[in-house]
N, CA, C and O atoms as CSV, one atom per row, in Angstrom:
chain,resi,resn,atom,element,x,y,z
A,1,UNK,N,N,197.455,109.521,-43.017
A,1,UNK,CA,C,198.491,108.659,-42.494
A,1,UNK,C,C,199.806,109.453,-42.432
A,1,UNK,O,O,199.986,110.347,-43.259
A,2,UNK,N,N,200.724,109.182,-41.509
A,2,UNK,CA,C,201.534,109.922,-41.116
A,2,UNK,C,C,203.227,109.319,-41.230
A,2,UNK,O,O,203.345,108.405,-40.414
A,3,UNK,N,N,204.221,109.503,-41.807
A,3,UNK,CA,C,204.972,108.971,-41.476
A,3,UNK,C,C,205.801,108.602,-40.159
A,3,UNK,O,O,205.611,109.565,-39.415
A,4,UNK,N,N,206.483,107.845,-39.616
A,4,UNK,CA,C,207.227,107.559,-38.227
A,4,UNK,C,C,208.196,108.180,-38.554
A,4,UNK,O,O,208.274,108.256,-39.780
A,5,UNK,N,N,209.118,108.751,-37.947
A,5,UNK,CA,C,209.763,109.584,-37.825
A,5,UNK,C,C,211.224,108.612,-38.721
A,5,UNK,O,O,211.799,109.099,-39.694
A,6,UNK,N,N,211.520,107.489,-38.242
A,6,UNK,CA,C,212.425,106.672,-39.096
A,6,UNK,C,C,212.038,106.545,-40.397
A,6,UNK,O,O,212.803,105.989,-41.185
A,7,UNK,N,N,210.905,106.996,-40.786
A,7,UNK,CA,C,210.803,106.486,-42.420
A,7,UNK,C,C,211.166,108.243,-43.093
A,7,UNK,O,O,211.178,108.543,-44.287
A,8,UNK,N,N,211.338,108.853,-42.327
A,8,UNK,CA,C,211.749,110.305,-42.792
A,8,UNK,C,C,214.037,110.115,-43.005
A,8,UNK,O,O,214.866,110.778,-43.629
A,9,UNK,N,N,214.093,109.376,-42.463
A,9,UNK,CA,C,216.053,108.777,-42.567
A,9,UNK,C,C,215.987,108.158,-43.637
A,9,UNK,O,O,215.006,107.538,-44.047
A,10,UNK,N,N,217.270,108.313,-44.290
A,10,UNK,CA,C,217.236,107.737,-45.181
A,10,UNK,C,C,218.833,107.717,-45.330
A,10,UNK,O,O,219.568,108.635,-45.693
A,11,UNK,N,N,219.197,106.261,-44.906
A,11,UNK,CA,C,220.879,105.858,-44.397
A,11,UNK,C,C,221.508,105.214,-46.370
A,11,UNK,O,O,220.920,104.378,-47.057
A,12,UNK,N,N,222.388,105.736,-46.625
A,12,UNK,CA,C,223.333,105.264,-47.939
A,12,UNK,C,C,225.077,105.518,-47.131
A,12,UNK,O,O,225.654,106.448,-46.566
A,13,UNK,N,N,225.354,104.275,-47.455
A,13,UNK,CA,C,227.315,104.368,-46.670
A,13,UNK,C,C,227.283,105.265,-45.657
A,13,UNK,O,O,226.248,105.326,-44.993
A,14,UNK,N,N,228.278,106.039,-45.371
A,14,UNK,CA,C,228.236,106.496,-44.627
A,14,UNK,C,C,227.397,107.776,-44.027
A,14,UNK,O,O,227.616,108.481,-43.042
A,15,UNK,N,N,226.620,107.793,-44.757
A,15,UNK,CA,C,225.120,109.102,-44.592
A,15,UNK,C,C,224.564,109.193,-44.103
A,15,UNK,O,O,224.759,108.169,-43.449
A,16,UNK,N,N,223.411,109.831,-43.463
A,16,UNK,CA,C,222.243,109.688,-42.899
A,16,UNK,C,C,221.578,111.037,-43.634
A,16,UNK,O,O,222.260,112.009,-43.306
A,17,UNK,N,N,220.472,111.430,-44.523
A,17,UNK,CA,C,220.132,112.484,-44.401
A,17,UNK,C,C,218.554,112.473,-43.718
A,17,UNK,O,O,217.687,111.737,-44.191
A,18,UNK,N,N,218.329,113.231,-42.740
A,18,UNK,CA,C,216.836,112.991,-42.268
A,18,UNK,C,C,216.024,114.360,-42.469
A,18,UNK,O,O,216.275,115.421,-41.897
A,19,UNK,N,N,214.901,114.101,-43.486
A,19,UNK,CA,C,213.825,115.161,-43.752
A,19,UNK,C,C,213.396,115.487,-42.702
A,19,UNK,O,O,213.142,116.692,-42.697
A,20,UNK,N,N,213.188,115.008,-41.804
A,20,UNK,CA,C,212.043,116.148,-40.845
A,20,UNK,C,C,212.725,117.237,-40.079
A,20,UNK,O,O,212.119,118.178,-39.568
A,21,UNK,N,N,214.369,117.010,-40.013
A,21,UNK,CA,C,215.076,118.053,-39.733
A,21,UNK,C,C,216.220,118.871,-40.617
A,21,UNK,O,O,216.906,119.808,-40.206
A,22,UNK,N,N,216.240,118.415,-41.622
A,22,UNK,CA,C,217.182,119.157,-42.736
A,22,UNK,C,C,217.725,118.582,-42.712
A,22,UNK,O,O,217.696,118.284,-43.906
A,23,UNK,N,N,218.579,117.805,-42.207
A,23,UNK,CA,C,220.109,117.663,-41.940
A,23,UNK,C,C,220.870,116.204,-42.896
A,23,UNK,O,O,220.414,115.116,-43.246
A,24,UNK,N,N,222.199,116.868,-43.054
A,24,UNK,CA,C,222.683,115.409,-43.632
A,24,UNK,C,C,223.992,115.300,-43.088
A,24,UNK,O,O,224.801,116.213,-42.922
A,25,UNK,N,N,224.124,114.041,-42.815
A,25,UNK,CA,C,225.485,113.676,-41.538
A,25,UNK,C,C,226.214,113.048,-41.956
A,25,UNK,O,O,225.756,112.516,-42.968
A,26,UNK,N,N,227.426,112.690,-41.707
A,26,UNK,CA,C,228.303,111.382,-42.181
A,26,UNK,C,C,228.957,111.558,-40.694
A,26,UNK,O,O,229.482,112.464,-40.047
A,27,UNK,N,N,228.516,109.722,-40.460
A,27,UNK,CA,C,229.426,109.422,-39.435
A,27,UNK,C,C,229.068,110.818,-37.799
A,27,UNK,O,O,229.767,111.456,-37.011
A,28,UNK,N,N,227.260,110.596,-38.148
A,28,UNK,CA,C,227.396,111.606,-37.085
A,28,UNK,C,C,227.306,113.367,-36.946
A,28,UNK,O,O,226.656,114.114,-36.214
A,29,UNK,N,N,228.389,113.605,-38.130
A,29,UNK,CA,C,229.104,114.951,-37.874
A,29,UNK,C,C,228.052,115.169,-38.900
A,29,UNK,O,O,227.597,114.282,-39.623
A,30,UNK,N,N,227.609,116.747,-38.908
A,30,UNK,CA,C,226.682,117.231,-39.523
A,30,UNK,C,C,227.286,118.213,-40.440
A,30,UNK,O,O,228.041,119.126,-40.106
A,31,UNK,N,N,226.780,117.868,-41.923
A,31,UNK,CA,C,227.469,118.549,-43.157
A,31,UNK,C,C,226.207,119.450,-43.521
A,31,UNK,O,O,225.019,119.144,-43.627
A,32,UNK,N,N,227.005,120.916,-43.707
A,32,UNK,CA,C,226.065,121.499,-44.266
A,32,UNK,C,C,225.707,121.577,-45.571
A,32,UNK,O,O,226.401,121.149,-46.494
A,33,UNK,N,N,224.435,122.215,-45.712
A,33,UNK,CA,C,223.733,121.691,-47.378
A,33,UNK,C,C,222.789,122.712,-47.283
A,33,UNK,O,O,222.312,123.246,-46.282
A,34,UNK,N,N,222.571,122.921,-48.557
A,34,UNK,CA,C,221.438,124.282,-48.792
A,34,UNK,C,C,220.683,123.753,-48.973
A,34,UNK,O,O,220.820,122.640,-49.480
A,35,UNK,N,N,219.095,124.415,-48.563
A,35,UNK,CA,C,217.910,123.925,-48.339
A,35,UNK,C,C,217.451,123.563,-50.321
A,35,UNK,O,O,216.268,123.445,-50.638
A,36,UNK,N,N,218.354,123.468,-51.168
A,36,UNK,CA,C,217.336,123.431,-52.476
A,36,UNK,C,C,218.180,121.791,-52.938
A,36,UNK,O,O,217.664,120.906,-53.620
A,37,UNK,N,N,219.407,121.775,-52.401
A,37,UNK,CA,C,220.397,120.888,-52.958
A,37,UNK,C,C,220.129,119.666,-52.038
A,37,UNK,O,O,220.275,118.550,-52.536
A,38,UNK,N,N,219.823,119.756,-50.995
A,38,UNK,CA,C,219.102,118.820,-49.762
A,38,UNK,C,C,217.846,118.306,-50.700
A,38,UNK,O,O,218.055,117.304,-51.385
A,39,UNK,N,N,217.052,118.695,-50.743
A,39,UNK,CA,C,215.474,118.288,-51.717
A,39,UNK,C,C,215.803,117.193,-52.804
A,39,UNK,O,O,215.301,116.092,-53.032
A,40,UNK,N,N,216.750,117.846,-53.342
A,40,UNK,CA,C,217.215,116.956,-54.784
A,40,UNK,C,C,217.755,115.753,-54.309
A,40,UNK,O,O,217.300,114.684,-54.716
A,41,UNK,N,N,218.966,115.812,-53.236
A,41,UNK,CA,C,219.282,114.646,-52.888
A,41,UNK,C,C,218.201,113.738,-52.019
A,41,UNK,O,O,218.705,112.646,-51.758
A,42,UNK,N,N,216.935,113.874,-51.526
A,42,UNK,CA,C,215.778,113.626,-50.819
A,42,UNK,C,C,215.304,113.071,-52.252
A,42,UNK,O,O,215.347,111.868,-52.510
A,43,UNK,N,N,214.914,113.901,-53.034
A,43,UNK,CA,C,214.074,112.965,-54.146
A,43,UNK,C,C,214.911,112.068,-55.378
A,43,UNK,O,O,214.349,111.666,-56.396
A,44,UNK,N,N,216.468,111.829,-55.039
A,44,UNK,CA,C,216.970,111.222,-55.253
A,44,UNK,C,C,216.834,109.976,-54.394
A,44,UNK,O,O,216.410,108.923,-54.869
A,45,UNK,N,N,217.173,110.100,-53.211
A,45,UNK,CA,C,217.010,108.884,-52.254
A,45,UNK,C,C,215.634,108.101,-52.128
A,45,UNK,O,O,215.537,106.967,-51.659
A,46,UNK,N,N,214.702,108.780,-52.558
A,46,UNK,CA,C,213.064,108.349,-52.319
A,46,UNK,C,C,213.369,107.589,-53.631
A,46,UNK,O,O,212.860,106.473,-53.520
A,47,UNK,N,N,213.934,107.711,-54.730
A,47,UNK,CA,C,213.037,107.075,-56.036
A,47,UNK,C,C,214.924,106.620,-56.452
A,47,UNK,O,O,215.590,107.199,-57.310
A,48,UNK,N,N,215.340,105.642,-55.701
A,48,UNK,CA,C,217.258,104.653,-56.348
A,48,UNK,C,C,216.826,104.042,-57.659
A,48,UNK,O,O,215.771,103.560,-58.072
A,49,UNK,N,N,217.859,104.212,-58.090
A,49,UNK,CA,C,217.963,103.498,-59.539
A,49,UNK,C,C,218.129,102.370,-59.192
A,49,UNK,O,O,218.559,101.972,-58.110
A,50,UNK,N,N,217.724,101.646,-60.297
A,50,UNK,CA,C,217.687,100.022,-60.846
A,50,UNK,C,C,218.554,99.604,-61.639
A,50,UNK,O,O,218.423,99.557,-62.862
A,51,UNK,N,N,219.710,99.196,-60.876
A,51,UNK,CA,C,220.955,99.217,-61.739
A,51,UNK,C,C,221.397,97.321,-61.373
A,51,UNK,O,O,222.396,96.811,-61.880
C-alpha cells in the first residue's frame, strides 16, 4: 500500500513540510533545512504529543 501524495504533507500554523520532496515552507516560501534536521522534525510530526 502506498501513500497519496497528501498524506506525505504535513501542515502545523504556518508550515507545510512535505516528505516526498524535502522541503519545508512557511507561507509558501521555501526554508532551507538539512536533510538530518528535516527527518527529526518528520518523526516529530508523524507521532504529536498528547497534551
Amino acid at each position: 500500500m502506498t501513500e497519496s501524495p497528501a498524506a506525505r504533507r504535513h501542515r502545523f500554523g504556518a508550515f507545510e513540510a512535505d516528505a516526498s520532496t524535502g522541503e519545508l515552507r512557511r507561507q509558501g516560501i521555501r526554508i532551507r533545512l538539512n536533510a538530518q534536521p528535516f527527518q527529526v522534525l518528520l518523526a516529530l510530526l508523524k507521532r504529536p504529543a498528547s497534551c
